[in-house]
C-alpha positions as CSV (number, residue, x, y, z in Angstrom):
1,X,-51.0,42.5,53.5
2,X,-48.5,40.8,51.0
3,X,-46.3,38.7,52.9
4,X,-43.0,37.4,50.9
5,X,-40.3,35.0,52.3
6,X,-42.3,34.8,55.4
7,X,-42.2,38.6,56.2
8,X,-45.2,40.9,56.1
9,X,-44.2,44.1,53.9
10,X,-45.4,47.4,54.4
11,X,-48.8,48.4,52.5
12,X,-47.9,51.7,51.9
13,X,-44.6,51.4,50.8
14,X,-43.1,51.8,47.0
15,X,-42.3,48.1,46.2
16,X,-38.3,48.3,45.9
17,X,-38.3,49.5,49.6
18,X,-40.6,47.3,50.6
19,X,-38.7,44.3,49.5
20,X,-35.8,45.7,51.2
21,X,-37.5,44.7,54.9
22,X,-36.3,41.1,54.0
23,X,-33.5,39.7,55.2
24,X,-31.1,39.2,52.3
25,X,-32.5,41.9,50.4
26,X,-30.8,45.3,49.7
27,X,-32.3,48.5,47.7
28,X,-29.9,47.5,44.7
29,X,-31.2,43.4,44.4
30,X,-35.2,44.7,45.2
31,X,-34.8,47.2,42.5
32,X,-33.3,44.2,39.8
33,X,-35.8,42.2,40.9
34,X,-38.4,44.9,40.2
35,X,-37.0,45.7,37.1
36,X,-36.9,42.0,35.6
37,X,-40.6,41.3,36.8
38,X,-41.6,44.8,35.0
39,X,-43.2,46.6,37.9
40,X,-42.4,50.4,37.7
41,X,-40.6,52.7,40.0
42,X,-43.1,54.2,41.2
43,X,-46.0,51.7,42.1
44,X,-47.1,50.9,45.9
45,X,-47.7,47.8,47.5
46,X,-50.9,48.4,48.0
47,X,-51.3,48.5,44.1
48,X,-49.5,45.2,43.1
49,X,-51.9,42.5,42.3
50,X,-52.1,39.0,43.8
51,X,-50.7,37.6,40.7
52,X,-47.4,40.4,40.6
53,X,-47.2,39.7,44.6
54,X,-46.6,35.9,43.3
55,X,-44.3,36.0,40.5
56,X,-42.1,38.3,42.7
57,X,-42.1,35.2,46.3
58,X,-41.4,32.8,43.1
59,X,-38.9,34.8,41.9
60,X,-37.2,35.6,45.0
61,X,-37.7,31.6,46.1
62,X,-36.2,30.5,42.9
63,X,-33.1,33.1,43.0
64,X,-31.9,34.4,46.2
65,X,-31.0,33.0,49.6
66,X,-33.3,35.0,52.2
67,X,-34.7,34.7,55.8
68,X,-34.4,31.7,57.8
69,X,-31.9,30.0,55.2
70,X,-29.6,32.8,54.7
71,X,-30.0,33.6,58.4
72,X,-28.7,29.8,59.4
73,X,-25.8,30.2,56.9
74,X,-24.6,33.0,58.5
75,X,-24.7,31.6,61.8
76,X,-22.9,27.9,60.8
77,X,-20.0,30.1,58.9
């Protein structure tokens, strides 16, 4: 089970849904971040390998607000 952000995503999802079960994280910023880490449309994630899985919880560490940090934002505004 890849777990990103702190969140367990589906198995048997296509990845830019998959992302989209983290808080934060819409269809259109899962699909950019697809996209920019050149994983296809179509692929599962099932099929992503560890190091893929990796570059995309760097990649979402390094560039987006999500989960727990986003989530405290929202409640202090």
């Amino acid at each position: 089970m890849a777990r990103i952000a702190g969140i367990n995503i589906p198995q048997n999802k296509i990845v830019s849904i998959a992302l989209t079960y983290i808080h934060g994280i819409g269809l259109v910023s899962s699909q950019k971040i697809c996209k920019k880490l050149n994983i296809t449309d179509r692929t599962r994630v099932n099929d992503l390998s560890e190091d893929q899985v990796l570059k995309i919880r760097e990649y979402i560490d390094q560039n987006h607000k999500v989960e727990g940090d986003l989530r405290r934002e929202v409640s202090v505004n």
